[in-house]
C-alpha positions as CSV (number, residue, x, y, z in Angstrom):
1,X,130.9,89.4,95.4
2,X,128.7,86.7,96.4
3,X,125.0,87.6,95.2
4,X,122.0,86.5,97.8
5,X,119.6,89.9,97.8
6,X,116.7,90.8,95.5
7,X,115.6,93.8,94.6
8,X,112.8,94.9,92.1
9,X,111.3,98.2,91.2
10,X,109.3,99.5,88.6
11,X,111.3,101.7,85.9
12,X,109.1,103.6,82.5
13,X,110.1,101.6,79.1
14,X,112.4,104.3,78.2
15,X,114.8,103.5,80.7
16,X,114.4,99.9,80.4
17,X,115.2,99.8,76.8
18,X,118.0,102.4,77.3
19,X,119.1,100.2,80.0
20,X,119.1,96.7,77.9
21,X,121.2,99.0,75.4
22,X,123.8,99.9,77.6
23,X,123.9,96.5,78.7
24,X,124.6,95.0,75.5
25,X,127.1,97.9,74.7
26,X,128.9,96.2,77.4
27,X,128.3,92.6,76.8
28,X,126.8,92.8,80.2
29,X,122.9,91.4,81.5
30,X,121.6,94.6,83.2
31,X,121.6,93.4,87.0
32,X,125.5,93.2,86.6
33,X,125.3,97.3,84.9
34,X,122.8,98.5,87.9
35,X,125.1,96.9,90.5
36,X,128.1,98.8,88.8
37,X,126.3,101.5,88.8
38,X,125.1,102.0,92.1
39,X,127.8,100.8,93.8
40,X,129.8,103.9,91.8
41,X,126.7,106.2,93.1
42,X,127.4,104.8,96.8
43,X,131.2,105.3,96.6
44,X,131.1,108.9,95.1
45,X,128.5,109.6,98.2
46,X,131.0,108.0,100.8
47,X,128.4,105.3,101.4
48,X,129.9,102.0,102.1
49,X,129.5,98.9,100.4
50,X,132.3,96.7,101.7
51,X,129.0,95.0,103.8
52,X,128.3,94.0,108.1
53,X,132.0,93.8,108.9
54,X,133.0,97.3,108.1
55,X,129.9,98.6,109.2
56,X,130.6,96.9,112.7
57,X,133.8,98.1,112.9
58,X,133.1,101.6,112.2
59,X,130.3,101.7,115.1
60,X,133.1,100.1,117.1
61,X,135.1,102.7,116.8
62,X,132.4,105.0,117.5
63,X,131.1,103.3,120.4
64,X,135.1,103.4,122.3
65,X,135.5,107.3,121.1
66,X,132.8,107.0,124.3
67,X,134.4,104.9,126.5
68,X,136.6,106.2,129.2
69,X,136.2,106.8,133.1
70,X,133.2,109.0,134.3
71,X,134.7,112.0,135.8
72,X,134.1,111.8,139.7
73,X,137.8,111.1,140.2
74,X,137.4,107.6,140.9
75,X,138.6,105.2,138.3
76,X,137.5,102.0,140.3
77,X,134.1,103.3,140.7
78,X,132.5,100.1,138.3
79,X,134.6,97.9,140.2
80,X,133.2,99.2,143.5
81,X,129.5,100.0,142.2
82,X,128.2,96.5,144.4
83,X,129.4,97.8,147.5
84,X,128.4,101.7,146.8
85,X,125.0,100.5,145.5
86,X,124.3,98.8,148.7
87,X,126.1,101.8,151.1
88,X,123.3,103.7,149.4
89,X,120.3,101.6,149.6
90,X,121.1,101.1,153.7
91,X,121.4,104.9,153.7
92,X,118.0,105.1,152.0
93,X,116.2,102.5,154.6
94,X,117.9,103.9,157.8
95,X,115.9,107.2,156.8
């Protein structure tokens, strides 16, 4: 996974030591632990971390659950909004 975010926060020494511990249990450097970490914390939680393109895709796919013909029982109504649009606005002027 290609690396170009920062992110820094403030943590007490107690959790930064028993970070840097748990890091070298691991033979790990401490960014590569917290990534682990919370990506396992975003997983369990059903967030997802596979990045844009499946976040895309899945508002995509909610966006064409709401796509579909207006009910009015005419499916060529978008093709035909020019003309209607105008039928009205002559309707609207002859008053």
């Amino acid at each position: 996974m290609a690396k170009s975010e920062v992110y820094s926060w403030r943590v007490a020494p107690e959790i930064k030591a028993a970070l840097e511990h748990a890091a070298r249990g691991e033979r790990s450097s401490i960014g590569r632990l917290l990534e682990r970490l919370v990506h396992e914390w975003l997983v369990a939680r059903g967030r997802d971390t596979d990045g844009d393109e499946t976040e895309q895709a899945r508002r995509h796919a909610a966006a064409a659950r709401t796509c579909g013909t207006i009910r009015g029982g005419n499916p060529q109504r978008s093709e035909q909004a020019r003309a209607l649009i105008r039928q009205r606005l002559a309707r609207r002027r002859a008053r």
